[in-house]
Backbone as a printed PyTorch tensor [residue, N CA C, xyz], in Angstrom:
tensor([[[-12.3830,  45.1980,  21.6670],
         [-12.2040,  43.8490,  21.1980],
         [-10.7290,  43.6420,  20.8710]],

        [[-10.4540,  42.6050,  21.6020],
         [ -8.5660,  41.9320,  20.9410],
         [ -8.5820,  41.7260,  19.7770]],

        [[ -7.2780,  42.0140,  19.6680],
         [ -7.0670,  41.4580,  17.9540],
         [ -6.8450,  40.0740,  18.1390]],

        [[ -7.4380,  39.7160,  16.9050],
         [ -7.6480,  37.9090,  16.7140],
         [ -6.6220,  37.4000,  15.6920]],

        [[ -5.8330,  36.5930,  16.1140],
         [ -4.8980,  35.9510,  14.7830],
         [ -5.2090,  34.2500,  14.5530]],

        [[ -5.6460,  34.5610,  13.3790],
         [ -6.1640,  33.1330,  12.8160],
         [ -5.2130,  32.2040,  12.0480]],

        [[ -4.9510,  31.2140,  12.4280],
         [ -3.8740,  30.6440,  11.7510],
         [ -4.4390,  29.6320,  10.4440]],

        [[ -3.8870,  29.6410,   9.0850],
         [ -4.7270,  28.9360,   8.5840],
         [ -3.7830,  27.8090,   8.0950]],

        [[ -4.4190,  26.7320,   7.8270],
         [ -3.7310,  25.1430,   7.3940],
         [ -3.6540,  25.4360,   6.3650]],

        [[ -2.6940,  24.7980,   5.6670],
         [ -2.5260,  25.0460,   4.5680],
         [ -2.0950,  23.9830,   3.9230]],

        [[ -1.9370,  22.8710,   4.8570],
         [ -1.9330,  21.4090,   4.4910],
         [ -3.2280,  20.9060,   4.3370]],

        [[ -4.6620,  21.1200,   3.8170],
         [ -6.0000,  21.0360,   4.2190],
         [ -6.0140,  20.0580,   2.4460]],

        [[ -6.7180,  19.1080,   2.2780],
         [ -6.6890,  18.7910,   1.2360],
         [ -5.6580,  17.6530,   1.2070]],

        [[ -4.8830,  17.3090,   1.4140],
         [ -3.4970,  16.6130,   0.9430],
         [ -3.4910,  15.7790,   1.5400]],

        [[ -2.9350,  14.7730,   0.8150],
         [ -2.7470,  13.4880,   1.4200],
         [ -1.4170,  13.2270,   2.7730]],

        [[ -1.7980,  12.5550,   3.4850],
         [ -0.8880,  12.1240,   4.6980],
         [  0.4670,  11.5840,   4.0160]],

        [[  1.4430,  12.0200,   4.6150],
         [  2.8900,  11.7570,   4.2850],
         [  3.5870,  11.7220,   5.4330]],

        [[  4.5730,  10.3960,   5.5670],
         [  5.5500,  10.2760,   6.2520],
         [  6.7420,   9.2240,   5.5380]],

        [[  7.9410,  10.4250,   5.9780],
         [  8.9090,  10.3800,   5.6700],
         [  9.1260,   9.7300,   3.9550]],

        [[  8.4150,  10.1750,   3.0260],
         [  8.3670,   9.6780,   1.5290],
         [  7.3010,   8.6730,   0.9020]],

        [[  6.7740,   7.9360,   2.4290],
         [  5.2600,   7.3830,   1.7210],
         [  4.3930,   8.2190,   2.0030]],

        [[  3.5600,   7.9490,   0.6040],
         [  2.2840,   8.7150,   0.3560],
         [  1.2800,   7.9720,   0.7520]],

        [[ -0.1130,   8.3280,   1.1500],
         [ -1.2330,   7.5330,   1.5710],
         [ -1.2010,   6.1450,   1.7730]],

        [[ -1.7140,   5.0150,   0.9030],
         [ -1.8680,   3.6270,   1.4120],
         [ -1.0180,   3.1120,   1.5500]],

        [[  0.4980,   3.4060,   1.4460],
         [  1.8690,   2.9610,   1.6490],
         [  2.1190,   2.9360,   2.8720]],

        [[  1.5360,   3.9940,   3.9930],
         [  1.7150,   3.9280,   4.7490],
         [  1.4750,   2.8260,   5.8540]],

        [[  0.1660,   2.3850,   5.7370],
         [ -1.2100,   1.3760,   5.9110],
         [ -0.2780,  -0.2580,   5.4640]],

        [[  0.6810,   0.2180,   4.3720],
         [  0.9270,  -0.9910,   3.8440],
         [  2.0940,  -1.8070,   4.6930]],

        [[  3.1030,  -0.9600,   4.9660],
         [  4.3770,  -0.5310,   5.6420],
         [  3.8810,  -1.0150,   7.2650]],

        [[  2.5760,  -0.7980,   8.0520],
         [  2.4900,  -1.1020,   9.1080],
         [  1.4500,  -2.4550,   9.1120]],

        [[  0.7690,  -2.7420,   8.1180],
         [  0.8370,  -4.1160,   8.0800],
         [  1.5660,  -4.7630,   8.0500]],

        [[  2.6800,  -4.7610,   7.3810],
         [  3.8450,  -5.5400,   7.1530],
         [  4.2900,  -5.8270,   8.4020]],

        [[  5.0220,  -4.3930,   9.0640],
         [  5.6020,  -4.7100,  10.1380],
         [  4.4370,  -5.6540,  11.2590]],

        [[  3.6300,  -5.6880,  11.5570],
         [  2.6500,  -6.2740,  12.6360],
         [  2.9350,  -7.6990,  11.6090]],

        [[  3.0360,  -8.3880,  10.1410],
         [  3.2320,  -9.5700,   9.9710],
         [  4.6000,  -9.9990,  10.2420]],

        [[  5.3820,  -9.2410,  10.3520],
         [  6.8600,  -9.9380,  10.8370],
         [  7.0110,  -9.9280,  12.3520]],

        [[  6.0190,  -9.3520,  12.5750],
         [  6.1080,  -9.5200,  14.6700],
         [  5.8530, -10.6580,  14.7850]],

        [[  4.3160, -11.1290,  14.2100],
         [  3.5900, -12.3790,  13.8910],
         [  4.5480, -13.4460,  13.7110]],

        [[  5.4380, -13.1250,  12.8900],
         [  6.0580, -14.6290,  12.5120],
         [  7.2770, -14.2970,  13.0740]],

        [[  7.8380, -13.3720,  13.6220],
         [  8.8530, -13.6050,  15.0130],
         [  8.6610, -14.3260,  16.2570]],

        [[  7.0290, -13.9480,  16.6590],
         [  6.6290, -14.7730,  17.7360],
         [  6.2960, -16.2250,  17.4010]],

        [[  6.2070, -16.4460,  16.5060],
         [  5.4830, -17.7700,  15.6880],
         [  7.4290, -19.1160,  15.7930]],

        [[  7.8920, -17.9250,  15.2460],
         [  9.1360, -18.9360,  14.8900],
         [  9.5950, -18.8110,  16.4210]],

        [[  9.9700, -17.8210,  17.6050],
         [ 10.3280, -17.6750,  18.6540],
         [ 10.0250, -18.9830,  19.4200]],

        [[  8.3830, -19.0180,  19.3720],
         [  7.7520, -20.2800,  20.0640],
         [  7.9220, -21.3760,  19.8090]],

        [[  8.6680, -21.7150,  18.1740],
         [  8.4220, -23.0920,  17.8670],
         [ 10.1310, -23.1200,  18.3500]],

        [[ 10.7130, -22.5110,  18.5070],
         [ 12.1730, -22.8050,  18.9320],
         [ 13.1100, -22.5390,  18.2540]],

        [[ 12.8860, -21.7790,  17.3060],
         [ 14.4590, -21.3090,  16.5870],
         [ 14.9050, -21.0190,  17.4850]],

        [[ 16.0380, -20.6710,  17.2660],
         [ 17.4090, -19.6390,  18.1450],
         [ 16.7090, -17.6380,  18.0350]],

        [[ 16.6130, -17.3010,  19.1790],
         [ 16.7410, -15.9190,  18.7810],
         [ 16.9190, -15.5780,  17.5980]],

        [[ 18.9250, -15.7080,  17.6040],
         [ 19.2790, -14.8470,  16.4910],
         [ 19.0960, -15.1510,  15.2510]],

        [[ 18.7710, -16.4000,  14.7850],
         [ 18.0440, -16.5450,  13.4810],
         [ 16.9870, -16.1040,  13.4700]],

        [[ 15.8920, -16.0950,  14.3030],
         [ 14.6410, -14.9530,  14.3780],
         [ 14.4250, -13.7270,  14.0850]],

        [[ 15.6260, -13.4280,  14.5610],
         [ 15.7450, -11.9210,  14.5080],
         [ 16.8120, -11.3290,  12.6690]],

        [[ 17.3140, -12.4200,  12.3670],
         [ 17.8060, -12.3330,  11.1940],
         [ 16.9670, -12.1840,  10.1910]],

        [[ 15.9290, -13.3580,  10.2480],
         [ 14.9820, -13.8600,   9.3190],
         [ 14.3870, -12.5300,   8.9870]],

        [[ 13.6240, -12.2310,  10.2840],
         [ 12.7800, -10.6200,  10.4030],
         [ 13.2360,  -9.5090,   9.8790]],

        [[ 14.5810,  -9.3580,  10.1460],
         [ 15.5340,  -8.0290,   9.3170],
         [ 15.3490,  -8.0140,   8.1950]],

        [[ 15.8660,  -9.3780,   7.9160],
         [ 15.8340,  -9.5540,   6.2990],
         [ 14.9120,  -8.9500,   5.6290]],

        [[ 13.7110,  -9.6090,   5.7290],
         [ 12.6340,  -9.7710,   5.7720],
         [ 11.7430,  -7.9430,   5.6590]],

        [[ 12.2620,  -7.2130,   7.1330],
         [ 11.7630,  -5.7960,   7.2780],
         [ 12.3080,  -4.7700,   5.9730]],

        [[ 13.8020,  -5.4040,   5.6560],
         [ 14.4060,  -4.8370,   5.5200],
         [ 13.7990,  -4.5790,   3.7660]],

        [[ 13.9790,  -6.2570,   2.9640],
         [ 12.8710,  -5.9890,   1.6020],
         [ 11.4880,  -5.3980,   1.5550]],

        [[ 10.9380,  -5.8020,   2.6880],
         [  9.6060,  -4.9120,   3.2540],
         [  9.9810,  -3.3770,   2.6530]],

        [[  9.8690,  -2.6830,   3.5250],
         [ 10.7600,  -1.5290,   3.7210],
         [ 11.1440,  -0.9800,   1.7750]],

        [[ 12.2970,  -1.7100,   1.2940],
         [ 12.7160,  -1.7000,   0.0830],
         [ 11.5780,  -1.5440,  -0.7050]],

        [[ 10.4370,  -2.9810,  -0.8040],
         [  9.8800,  -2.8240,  -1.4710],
         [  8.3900,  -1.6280,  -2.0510]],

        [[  8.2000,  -1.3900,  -0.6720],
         [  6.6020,  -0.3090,  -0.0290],
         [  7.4940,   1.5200,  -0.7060]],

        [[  9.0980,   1.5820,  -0.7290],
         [  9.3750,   2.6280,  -1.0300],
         [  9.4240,   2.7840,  -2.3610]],

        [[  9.6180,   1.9960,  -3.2810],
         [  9.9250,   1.3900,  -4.6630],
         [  8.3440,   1.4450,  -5.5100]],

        [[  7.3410,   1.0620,  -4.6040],
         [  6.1890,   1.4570,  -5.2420],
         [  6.0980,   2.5140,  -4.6410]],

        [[  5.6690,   3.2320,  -3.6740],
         [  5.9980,   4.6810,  -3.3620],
         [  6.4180,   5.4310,  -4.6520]],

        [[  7.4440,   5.2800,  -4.6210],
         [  7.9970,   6.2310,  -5.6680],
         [  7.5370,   6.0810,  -6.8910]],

        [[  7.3350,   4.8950,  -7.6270],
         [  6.7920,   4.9460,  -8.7720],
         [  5.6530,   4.5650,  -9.0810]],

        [[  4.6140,   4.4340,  -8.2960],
         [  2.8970,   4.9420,  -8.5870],
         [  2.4040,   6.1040,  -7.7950]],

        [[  3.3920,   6.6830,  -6.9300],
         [  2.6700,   7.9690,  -6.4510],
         [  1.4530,   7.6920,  -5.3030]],

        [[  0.4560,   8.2290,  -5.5070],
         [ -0.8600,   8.1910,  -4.3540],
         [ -1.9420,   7.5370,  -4.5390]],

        [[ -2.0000,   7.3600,  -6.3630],
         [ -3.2600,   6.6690,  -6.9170],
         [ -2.8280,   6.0990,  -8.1470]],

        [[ -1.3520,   6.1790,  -8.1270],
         [ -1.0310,   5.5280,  -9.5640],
         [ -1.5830,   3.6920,  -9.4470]],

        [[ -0.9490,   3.4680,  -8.2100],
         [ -1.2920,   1.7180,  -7.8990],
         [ -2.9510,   1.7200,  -8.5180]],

        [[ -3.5690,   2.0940,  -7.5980],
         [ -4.8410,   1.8530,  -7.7420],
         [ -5.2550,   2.1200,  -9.7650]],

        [[ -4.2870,   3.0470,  -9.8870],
         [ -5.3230,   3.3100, -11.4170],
         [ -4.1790,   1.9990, -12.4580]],

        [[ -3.8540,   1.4970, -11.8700],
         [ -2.3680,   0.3320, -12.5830],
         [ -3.5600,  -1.1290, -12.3860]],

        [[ -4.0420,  -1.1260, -11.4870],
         [ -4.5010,  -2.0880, -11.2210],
         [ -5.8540,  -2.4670, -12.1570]],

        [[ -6.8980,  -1.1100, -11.8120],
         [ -7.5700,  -0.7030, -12.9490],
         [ -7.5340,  -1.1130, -13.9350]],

        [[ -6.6150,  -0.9030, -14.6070],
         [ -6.1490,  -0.4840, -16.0500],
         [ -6.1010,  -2.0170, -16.8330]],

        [[ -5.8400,  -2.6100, -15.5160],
         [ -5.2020,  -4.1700, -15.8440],
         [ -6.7090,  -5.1360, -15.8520]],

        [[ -7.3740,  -4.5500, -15.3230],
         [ -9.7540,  -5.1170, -15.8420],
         [ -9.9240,  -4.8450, -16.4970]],

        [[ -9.4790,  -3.7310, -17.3710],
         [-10.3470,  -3.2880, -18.4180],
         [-10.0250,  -4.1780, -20.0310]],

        [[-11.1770,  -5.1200, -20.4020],
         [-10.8290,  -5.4600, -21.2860],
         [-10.4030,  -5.1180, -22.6570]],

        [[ -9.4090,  -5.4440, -23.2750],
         [ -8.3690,  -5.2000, -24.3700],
         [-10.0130,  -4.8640, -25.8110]],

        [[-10.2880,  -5.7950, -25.6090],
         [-11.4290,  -5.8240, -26.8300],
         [-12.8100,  -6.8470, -26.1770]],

        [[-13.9000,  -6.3430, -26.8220],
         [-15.4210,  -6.6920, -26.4480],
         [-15.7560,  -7.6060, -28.1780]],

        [[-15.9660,  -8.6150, -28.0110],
         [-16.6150,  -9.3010, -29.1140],
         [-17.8540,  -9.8100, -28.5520]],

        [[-18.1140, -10.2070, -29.5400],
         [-19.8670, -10.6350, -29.8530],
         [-19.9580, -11.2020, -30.9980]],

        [[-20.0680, -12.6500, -30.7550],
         [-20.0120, -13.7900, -31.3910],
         [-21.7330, -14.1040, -32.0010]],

        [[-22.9320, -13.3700, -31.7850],
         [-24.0830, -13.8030, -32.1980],
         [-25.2350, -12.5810, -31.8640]],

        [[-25.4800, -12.2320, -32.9130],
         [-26.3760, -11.0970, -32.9130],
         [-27.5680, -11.3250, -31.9410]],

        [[-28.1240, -11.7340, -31.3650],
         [-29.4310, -11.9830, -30.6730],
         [-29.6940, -10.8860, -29.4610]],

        [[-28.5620, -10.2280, -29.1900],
         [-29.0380,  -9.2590, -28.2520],
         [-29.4650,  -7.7520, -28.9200]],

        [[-29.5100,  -8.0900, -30.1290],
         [-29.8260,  -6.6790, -30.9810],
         [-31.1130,  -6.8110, -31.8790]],

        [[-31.6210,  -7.9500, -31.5650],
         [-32.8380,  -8.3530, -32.3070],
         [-34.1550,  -8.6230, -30.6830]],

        [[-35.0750,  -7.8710, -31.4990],
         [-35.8970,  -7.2350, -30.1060],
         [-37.0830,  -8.6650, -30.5190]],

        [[-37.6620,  -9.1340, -29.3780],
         [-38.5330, -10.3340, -29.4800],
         [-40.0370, -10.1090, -29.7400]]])
């Protein structure tokens, strides 16, 4: 019998990363870009000039871009999601009239 060499992953578990976004950043980053194609072709057709088209879009990719790395960095992989969370959960529960503690 050959000897067998098994290679093992060791990335197994972990979230997908490219180039500094973590998981739904990524997802977020290529929505974006497919909405500035959208409204390149949108403004293209109605007749801007090219190069204001293509300005608008930069601009545009460019805060994109800025902004998807900016949360990146400071919620991490699940910080967003547990930020968002955090922001339903009500501050305080009152109860203005006893009747749900009195049995019929």
């Amino acid at each position: 019998m050959a000897n067998s060499v098994y290679h093992i992953n060791k990335g197994i578990n972990k979230s997908i990363e490219f180039r500094g976004l973590k998981a739904q950043y990524i997802w977020y980053l290529g929505g974006g870009v497919i909405f500035l194609l959208i409204v390149f072709a949108a403004m293209y057709i109605s007749g801007i000039p090219s190069l204001v088209c293509i300005a608008v879009v930069a601009l545009a990719g460019m805060a994109l871009v800025i902004k998807i790395y900016s949360l990146s960095n400071k919620y991490g992989e699940h910080g967003m999601m547990k930020a968002i969370a955090r922001r339903s959960i009500p501050q305080r529960v009152t109860c203005h009239s006893r009747k749900i503690f009195i049995k019929h």
